[in-house]
C-alpha positions in Angstrom: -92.7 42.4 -17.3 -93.3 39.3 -16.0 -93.5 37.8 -19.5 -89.5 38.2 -19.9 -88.6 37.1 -16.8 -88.6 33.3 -17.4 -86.5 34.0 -21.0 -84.1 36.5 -19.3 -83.4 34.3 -16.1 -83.0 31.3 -18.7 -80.7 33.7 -20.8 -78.9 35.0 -17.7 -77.9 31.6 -16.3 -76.9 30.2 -19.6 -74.5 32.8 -20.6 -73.2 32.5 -17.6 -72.4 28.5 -17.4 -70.7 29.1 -20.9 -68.6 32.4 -20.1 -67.6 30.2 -16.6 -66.8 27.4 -18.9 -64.4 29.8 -21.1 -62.7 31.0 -17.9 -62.1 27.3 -16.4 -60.8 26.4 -20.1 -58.1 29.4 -19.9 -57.5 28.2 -16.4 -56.6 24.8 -18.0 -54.6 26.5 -20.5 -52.1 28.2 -17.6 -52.0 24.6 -16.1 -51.3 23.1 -19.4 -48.7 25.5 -20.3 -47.3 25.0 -16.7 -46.9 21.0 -17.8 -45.5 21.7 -20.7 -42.6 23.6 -19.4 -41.7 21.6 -16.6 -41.3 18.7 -19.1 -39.2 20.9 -21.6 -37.1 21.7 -18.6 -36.8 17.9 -18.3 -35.8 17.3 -21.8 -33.4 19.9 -21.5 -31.7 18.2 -18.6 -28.2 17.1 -18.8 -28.3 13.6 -20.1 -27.5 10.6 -17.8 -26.3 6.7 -18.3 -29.1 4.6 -19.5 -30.6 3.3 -15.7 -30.2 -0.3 -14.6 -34.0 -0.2 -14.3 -36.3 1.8 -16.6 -40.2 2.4 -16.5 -42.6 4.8 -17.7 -42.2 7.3 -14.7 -39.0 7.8 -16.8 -40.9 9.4 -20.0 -38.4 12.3 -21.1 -35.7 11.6 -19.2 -32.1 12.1 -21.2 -30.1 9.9 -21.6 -26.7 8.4 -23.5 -25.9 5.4 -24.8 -23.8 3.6 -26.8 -23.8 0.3 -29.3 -24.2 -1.2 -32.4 -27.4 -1.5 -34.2 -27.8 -4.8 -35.8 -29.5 -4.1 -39.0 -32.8 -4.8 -38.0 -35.6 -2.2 -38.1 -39.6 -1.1 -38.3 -40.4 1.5 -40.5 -43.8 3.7 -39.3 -45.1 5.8 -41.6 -44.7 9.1 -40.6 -44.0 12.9 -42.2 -42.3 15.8 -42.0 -43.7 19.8 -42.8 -40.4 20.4 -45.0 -39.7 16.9 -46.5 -43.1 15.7 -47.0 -44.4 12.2 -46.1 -41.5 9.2 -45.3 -41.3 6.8 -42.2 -39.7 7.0 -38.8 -37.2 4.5 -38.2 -36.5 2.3 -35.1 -33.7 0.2 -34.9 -33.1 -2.6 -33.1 -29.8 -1.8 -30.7 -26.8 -3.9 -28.8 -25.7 -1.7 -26.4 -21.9 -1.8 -25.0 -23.0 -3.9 -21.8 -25.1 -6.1 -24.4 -28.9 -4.9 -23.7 -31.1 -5.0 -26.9 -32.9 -1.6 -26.9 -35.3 0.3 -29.7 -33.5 3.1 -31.2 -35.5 5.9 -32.7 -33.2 7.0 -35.1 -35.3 9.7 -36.9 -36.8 10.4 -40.2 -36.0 9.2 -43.8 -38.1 10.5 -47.1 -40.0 7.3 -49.0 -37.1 6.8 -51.7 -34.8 6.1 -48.8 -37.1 3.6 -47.1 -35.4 0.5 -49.0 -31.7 1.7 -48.9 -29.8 -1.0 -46.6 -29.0 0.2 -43.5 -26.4 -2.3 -42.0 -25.2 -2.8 -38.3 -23.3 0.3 -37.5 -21.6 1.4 -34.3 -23.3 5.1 -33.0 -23.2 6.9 -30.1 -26.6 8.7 -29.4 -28.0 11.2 -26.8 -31.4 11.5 -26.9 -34.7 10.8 -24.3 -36.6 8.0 -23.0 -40.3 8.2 -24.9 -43.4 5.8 -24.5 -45.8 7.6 -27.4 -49.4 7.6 -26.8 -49.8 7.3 -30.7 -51.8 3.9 -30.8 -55.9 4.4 -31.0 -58.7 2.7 -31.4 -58.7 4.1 -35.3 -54.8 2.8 -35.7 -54.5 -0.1 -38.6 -52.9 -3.0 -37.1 -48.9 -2.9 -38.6 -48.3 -4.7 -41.9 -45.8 -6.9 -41.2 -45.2 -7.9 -44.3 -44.4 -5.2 -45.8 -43.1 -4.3 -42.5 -45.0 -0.7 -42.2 -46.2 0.7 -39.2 -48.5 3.3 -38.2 -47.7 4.5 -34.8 -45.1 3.8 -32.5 -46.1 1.2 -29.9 -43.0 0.6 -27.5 -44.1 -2.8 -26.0 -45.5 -4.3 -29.6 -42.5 -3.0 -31.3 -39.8 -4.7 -28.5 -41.8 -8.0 -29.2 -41.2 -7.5 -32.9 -37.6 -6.8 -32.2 -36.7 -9.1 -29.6 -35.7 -5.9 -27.1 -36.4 -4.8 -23.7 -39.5 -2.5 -23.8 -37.0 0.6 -24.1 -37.2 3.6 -26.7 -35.0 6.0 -26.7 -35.7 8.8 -29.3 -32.2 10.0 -30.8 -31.8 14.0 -30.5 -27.9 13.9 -31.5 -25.9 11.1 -33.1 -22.5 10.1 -34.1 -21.2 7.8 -36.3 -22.9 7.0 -39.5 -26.2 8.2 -39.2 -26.9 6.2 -43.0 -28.8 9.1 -43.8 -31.6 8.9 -41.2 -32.3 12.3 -39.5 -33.0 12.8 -35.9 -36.0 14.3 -34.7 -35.9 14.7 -31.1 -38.5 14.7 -28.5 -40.2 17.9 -28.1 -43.0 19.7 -26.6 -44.9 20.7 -29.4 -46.3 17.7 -30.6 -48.4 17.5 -27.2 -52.0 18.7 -27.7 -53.0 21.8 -26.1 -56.1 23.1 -27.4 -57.2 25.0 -24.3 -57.1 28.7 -26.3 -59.6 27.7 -29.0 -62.0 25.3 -26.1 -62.0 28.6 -24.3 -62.9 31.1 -27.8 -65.8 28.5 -28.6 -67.2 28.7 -25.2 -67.2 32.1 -25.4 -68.8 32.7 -28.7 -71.3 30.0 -27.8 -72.1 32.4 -25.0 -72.2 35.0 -27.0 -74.4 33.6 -30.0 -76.8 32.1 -26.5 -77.4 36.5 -25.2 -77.9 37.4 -29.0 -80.8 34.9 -29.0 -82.2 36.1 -25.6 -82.0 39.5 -27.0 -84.0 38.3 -30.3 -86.7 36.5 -27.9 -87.5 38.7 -25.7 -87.5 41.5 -28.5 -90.1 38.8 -30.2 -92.2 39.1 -27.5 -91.8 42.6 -27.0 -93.2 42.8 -30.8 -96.3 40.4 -29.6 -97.8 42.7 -27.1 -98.2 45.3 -29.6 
């Protein structure tokens, strides 16, 4: 017996570190989910006049505003499931007690990227946003051409000579000029804690079948 002891003990404690790490990932997924509904509960909020003073601690919050866009825009390539690839547009906007704000007006499909889009006087309701879209992978914009690949609130104010304010349209009247709102939602948030947890558990799995093989192995030896 004692030569399965050292393979079952070893096979023991690892299944159990993995089938622990399954567990704490399932955990994370009840905390996750927890998050995720107390900010859709704060998106859903009834929307407020744009604060005096604005900072990140403000991500989500809904809010209204009104203005004029003056014509000036950055396009970042983005995509839709039902339209298929196009950019995201954000707008440089006056509002009504003259701040210069980013607008994220929404989505247009590629042939609509070069259409004119002249000042126009809205009224939006939408949510403050500072995207975590910029990595270490991101291209650099193309400034040019004016293309950009991820929304980056404090770049994209310097380009647009606006405080560092985006507010991501949900609802919008006035001429929209064909751009379509995609408000802020939940789902684009990662939560990957289900399928962490399913690996760890199959890893544990696949780690008793081998203890099972070795210790038949050695079973077979001492015959």
């Amino acid at each position: 017996m004692t030569r399965y002891l050292f393979p079952l003990i070893i096979g023991i404690l690892g299944c159990g570190i993995l089938i622990n790490l399954g567990f704490w990932q399932l955990q994370r997924l009840d905390e996750k989910e927890g998050a995720l509904a107390q900010i859709q509960s704060g998106i859903d909020a009834a929307a407020v006049p744009l604060p005096d003073q604005i900072d990140p601690s403000m991500k989500y919050l809904p809010v209204t505003v009104s203005g004029t866009t003056t014509g000036d825009e950055i396009d970042i390539l983005s995509g839709t499931k039902e339209r298929g690839g196009g950019y995201q547009v954000v707008s440089r906007f006056i509002t009504d007690d003259g701040r210069a704000i980013l607008i994220d007006r929404g989505f247009i499909p590629q042939e609509l990227r070069h259409v004119k889009r002249p000042p126009t006087r809205l009224q939006i309701e939408g949510n403050l946003h500072w995207p975590d879209e910029k990595g270490s992978a991101t291209p650099e914009p193309n400034l040019d051409e004016n293309i950009w690949f991820a929304r980056d609130v404090p770049a994209m104010a310097k380009a647009l000579n606006t405080e560092p304010v985006l507010v991501v349209a949900s609802f919008v009247r006035g001429d929209v000029q064909e751009v379509e709102p995609i408000p802020v939602a939940v789902e684009g948030i990662p939560n990957n804690h289900l399928s962490y947890a399913v690996q760890w558990f199959m890893i544990a799995a696949a780690w008793a079948g081998m203890t099972v093989a070795l210790i038949w192995r050695i079973r077979q030896r001492t015959y």
